[in-house]
RODO-2510 file (C-alpha; in nm, 4 decimals, decimal comma):
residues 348
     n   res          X          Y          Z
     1     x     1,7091    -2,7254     1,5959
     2     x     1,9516    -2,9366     1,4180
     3     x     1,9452    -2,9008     1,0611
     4     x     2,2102    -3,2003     0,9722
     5     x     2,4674    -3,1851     0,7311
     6     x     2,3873    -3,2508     0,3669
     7     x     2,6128    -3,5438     0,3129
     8     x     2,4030    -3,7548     0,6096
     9     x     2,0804    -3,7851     0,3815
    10     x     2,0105    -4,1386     0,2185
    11     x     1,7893    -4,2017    -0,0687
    12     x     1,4875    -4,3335    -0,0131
    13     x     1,3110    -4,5397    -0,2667
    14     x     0,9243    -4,3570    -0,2445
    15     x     1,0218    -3,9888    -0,1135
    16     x     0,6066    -3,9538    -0,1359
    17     x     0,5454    -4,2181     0,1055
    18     x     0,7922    -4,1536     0,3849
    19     x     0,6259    -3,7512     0,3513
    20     x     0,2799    -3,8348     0,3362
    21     x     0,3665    -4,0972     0,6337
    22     x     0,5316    -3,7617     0,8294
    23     x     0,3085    -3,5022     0,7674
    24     x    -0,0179    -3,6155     0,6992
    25     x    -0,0117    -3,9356     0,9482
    26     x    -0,0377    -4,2239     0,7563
    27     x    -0,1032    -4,2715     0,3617
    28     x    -0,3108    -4,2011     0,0883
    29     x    -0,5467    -4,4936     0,0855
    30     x    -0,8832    -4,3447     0,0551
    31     x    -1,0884    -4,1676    -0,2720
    32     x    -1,3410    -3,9509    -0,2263
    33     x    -1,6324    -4,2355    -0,2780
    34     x    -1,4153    -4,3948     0,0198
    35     x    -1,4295    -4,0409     0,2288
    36     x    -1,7823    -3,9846     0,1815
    37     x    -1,8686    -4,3460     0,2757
    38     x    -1,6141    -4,3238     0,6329
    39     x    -1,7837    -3,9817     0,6807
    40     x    -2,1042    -3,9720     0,5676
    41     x    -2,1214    -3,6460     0,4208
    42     x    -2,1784    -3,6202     0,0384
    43     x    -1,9833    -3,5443    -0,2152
    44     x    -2,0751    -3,1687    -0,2301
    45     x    -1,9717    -3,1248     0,1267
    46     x    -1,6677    -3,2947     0,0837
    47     x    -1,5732    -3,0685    -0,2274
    48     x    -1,6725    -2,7948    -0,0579
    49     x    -1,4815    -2,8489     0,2481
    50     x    -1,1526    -2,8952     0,0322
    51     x    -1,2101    -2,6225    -0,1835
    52     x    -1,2565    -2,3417     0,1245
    53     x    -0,9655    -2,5664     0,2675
    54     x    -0,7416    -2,4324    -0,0968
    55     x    -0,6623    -2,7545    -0,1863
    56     x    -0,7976    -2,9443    -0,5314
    57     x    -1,0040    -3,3049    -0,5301
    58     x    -0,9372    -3,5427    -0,8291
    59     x    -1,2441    -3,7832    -0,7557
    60     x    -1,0522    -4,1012    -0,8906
    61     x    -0,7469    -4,1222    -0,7206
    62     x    -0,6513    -4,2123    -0,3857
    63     x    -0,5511    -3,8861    -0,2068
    64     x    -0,7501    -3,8953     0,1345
    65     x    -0,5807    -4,0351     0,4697
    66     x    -0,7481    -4,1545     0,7761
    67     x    -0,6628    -3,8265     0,9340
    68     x    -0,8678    -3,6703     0,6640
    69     x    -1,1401    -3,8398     0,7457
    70     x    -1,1408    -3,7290     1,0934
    71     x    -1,0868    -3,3831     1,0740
    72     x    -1,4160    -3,4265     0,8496
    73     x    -1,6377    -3,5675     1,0927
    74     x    -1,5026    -3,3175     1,3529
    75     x    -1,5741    -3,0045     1,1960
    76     x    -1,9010    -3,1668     1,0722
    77     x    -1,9855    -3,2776     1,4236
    78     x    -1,8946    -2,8990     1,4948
    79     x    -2,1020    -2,7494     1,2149
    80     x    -2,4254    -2,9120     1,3495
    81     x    -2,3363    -2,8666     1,7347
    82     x    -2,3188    -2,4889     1,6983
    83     x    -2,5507    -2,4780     1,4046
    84     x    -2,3255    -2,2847     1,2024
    85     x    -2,4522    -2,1504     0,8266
    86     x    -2,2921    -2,2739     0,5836
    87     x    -2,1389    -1,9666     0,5016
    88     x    -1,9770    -1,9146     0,8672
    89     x    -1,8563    -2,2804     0,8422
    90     x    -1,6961    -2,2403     0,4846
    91     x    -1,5395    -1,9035     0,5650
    92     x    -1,4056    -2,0920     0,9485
    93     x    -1,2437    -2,3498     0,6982
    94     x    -1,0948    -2,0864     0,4351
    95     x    -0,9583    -1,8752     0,7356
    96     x    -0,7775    -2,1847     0,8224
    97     x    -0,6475    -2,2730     0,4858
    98     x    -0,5331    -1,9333     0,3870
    99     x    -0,3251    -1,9276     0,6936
   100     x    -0,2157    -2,2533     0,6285
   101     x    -0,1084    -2,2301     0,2562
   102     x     0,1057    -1,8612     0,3235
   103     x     0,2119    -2,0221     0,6676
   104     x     0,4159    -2,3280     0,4935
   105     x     0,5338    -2,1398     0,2092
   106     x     0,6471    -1,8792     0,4415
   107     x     0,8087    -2,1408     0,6860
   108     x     0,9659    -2,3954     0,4013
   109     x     1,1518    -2,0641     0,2353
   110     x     1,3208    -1,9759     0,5252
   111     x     1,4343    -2,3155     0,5731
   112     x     1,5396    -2,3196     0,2060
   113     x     1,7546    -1,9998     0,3025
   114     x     1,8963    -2,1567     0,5863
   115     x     2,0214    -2,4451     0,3924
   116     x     2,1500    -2,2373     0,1083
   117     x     2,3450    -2,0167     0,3828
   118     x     2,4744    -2,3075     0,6068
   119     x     2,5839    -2,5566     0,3191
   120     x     2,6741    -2,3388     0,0406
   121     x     2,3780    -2,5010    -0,1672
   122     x     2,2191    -2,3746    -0,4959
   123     x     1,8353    -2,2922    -0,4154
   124     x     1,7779    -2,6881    -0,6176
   125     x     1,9445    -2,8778    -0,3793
   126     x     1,8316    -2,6814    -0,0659
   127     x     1,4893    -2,7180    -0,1766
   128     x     1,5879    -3,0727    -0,2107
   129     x     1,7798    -3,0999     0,1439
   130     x     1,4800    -2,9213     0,2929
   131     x     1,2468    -3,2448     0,1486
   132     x     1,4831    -3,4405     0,3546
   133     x     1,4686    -3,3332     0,6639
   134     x     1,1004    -3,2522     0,6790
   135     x     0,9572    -3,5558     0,9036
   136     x     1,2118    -3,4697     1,1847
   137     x     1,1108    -3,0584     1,1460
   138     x     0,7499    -3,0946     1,1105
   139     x     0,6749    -3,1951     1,4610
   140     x     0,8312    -2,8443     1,5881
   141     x     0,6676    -2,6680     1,3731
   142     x     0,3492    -2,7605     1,4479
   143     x     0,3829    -2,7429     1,8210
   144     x     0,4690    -2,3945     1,7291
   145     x     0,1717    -2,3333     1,5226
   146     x    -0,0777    -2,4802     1,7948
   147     x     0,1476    -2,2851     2,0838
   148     x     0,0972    -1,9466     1,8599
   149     x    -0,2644    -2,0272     1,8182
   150     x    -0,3081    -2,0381     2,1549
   151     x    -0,1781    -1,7423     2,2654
   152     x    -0,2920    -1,5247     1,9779
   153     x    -0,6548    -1,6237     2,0696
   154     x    -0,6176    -1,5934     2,4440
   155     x    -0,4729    -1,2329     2,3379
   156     x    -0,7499    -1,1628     2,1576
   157     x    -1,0101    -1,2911     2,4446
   158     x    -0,8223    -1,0892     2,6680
   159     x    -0,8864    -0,7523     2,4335
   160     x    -1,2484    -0,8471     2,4265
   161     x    -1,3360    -0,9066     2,7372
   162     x    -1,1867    -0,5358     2,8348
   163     x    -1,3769    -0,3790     2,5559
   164     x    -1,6815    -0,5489     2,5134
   165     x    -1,7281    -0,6979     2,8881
   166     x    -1,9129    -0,3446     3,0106
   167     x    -2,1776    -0,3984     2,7818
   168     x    -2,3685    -0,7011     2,9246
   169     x    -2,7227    -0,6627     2,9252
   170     x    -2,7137    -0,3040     2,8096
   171     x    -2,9652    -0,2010     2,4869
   172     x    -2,7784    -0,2038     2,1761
   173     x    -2,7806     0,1297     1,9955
   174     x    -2,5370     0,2594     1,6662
   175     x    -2,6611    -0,0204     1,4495
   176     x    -2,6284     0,1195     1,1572
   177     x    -2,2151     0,1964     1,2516
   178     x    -1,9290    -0,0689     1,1713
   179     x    -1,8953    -0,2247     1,5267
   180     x    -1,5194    -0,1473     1,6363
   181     x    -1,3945     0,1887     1,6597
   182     x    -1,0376     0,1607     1,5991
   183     x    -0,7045     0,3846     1,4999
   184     x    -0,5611     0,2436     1,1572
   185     x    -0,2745     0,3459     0,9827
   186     x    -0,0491     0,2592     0,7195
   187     x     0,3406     0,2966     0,6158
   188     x     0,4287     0,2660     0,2366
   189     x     0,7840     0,2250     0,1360
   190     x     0,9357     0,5210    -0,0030
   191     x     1,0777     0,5169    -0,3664
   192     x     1,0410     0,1417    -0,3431
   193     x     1,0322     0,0400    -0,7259
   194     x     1,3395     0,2927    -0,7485
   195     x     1,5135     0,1147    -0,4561
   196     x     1,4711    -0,2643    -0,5869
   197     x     1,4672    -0,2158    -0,9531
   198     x     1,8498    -0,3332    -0,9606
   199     x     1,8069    -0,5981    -0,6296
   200     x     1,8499    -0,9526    -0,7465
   201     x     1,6326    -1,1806    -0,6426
   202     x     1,7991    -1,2804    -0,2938
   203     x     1,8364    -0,9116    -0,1973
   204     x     1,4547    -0,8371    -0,2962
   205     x     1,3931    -1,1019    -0,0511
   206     x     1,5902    -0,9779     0,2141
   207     x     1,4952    -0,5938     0,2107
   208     x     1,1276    -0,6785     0,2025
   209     x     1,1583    -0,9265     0,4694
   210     x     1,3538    -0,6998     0,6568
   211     x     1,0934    -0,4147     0,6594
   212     x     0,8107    -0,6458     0,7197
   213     x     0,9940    -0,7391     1,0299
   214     x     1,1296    -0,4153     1,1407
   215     x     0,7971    -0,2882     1,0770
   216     x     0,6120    -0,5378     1,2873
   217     x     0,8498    -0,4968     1,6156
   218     x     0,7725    -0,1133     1,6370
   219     x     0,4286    -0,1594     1,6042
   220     x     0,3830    -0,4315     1,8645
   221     x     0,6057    -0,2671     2,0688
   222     x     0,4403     0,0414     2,0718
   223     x     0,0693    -0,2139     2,2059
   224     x    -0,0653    -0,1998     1,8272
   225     x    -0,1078    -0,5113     1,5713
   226     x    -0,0064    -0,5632     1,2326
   227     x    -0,3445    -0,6180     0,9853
   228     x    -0,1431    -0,7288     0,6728
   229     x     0,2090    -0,6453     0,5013
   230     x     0,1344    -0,5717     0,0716
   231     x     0,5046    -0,5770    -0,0140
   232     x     0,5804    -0,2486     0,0098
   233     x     0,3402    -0,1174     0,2785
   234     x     0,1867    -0,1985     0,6495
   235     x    -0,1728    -0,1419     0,7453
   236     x    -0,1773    -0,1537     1,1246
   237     x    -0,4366    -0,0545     1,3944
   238     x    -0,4932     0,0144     1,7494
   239     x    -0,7689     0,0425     2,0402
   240     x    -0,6889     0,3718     2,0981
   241     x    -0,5414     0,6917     1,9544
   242     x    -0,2367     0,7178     2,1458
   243     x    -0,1441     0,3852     2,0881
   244     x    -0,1585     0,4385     1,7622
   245     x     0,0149     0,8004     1,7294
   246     x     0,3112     0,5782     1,9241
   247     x     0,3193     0,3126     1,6403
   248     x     0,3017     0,5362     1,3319
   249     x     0,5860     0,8118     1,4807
   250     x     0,7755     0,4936     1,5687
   251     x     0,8012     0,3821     1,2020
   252     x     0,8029     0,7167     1,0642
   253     x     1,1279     0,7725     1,3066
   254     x     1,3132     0,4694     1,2409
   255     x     1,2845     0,5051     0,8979
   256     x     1,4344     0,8785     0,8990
   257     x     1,7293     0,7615     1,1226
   258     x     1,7993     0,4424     0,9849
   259     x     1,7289     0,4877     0,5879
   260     x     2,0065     0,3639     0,4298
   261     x     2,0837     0,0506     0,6890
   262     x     1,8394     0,0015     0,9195
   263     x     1,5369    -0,2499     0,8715
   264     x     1,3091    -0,0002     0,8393
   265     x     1,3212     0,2251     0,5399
   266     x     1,1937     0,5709     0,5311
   267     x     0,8302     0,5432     0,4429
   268     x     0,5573     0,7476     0,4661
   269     x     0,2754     0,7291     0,7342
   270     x    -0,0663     0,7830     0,7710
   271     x    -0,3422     0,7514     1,1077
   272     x    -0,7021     0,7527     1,1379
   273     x    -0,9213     0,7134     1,4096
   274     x    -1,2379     0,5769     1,2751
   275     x    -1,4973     0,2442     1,3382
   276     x    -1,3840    -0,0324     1,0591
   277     x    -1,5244    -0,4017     1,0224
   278     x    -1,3419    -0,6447     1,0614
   279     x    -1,3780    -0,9702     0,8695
   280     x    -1,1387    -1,2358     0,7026
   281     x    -0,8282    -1,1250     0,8798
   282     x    -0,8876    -0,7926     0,7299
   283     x    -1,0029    -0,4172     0,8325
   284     x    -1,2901    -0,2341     0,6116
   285     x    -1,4222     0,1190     0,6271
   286     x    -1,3806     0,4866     0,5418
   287     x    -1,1423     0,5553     0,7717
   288     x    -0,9214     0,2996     0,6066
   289     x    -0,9560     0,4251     0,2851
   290     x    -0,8921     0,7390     0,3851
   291     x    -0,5616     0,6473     0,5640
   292     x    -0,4656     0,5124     0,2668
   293     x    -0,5046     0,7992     0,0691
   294     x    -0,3398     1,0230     0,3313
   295     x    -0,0061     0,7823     0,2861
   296     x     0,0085     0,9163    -0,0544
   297     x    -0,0072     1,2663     0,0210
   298     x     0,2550     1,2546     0,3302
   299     x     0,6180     1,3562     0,2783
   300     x     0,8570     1,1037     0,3346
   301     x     0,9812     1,0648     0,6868
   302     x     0,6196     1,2241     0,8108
   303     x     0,2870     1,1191     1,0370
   304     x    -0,0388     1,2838     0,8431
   305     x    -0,4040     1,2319     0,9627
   306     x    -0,7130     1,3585     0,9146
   307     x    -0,8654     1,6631     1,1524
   308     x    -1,1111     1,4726     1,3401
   309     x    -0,8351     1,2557     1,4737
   310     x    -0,6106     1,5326     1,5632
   311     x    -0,8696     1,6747     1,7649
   312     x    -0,8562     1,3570     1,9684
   313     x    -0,4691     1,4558     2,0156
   314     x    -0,4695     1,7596     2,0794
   315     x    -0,4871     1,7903     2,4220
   316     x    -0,1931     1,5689     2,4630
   317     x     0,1643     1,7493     2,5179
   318     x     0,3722     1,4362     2,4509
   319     x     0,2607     1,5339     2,0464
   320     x     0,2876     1,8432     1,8206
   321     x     0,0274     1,9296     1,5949
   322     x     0,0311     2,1414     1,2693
   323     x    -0,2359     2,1981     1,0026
   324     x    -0,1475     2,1320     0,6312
   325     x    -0,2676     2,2957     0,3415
   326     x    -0,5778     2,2080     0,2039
   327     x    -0,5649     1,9637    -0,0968
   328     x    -0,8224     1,7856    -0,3166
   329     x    -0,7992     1,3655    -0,3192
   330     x    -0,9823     1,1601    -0,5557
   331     x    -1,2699     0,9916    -0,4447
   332     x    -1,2483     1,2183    -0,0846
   333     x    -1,2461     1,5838    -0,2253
   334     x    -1,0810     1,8374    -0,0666
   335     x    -0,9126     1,7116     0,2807
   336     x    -0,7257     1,9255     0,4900
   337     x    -0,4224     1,6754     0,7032
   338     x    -0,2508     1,7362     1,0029
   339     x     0,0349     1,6393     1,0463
   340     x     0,1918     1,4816     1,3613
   341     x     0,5318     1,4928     1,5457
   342     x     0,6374     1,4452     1,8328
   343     x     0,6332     1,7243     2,0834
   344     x     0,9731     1,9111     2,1967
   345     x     1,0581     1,9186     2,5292
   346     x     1,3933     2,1524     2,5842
   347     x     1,6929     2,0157     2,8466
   348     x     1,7583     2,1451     3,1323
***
């Protein structure tokens, strides 16, 4: 990608235009009487629509493009062809405009970084190079965006269909469980308001980056997926126990050997086998909670979980297996974790 010099940009006499022009496909040149009317949907549907979408309506002014009014009568055509509720159409919308919002934010910073880094800019004038050179990067990035899509959904199909597929036609039974029965774990930052408390901004920026990153290679690598990042921790799952006794030891190692340079820092790590719901990009459930709370109690550099999912390891030499002291947790009462480690297998 060829992110030109500086010096090559020319003012342009309506910034606005030649963006909305890039990015949104043509201009601002309908209000929302105007949308409703090219749409036929009302007013409240419109609203809604832009409020699940994150994004505010001024009724007066002219803020709606052609494209707009398209994507409405798509996803209303869609709505009414599936017969969706309104509440599984408004939350199809928000998952799309959460993404969205964190997605360009995400996406414009690091270009904002790249400009400060390749030009020697202030963060000002990178944010004002990036502006610039938007209508000739959009185009990748959304190729990207649909590309990712794609795969990420076919990936998911794929899990599906090897989980679910067996069940075809069978009777339904465990209704009252959460429906996916799933290991979860987290990995919390050791000593992290110690560590940044003297980071400027920039450095911040990079060390939580870093982890996130770091942090999301060993855990794919290892076959699990990354739920969310909260700054200073990682909630992860995986379809099955192993996989997930491979992702937490993988972070809990990395961050023992590579502590005071490597991505990873040492952090603490918990795992759970449990069923969890999933919903809004999210994981729910006691076994979640309770993963959380074992993060708290593990030492630094260590794998804890509960008993019943040690039991599920236990016949498995590849790990080692030893039974911590009994200990009472808010909210949980008295637990009694186990921690995890890899096995030791002497040379010959």
């Amino acid at each position: 990608m060829d992110l030109a010099d500086p010096s090559e940009t020319t003012a342009d006499p309506d910034p606005g235009k030649a963006l909305d022009e890039a990015l949104l496909g043509g201009p601002r040149r309908l209000t929302l009487d105007m949308l409703a009317e090219q749409t036929n949907l009302s007013h409240a549907y419109l609203r809604s629509y832009w409020q699940a979408l994150g994004l505010p309506v001024i009724s007066e002014e002219t803020m709606f493009t052609d494209d707009d009014a398209q994507a409405l009568r798509d996803i209303a055509r869609f709505a009414d062809d599936e017969q969706l509720s309104s509440r599984a159409l408004t939350t199809l919308v928000r998952s799309v405009g959460h993404t969205a919002e964190r997605l360009a934010l995400w996406q414009a910073e690091a270009l904002v970084e790249q400009m400060i880094l390749r030009h020697g800019l202030d963060d000002t004038r990178a944010r004002l190079l990036v502006l610039d050179r938007l209508p000739s990067l959009a185009p990748v990035l959304e190729a990207q965006l649909v590309h990712a899509w794609r795969r990420q959904f076919a990936a998911l199909a794929g899990r599906w269909s090897v989980e679910f597929s067996g069940v075809r036609g069978e009777d339904e039974s465990g209704q009252g469980e959460l429906p996916l029965p799933r290991a979860v774990g987290f990995a919390d930052i050791v000593s992290f308001t110690t560590r940044t408390a003297s980071m400027r901004s920039s450095e911040l920026a990079e060390f939580v980056s870093n982890f996130e990153a770091g942090a999301r290679d060993i855990i794919t690598s290892a076959g699990g997926r990354v739920v969310k990042t909260i700054g200073d921790a990682v909630l992860f799952i995986a379809d099955d126990v192993q996989t997930g006794a491979r992702a937490a030891l993988g972070l809990a190692t990395a961050g023992e050997e590579n502590d005071s340079t490597g991505d990873v820092p040492q952090v603490r790590v918990s795992l759970v086998w449990g069923r969890v719901l999933s919903r809004f990009g999210d994981v729910f459930g006691p076994s979640v909670n309770l993963a959380a709370r074992l993060t708290d109690e593990a030492e630094p550099g260590t794998v804890l979980m509960d008993h019943a999912t040690a039991t599920l390891l236990a016949g498995d030499a590849q790990y080692a297996l030893t039974a911590q002291p009994g200990r009472e947790v808010p909210g949980l009462g008295v637990i009694a974790p186990v921690r995890l480690q890899e096995a030791y297998t002497p040379t010959v």
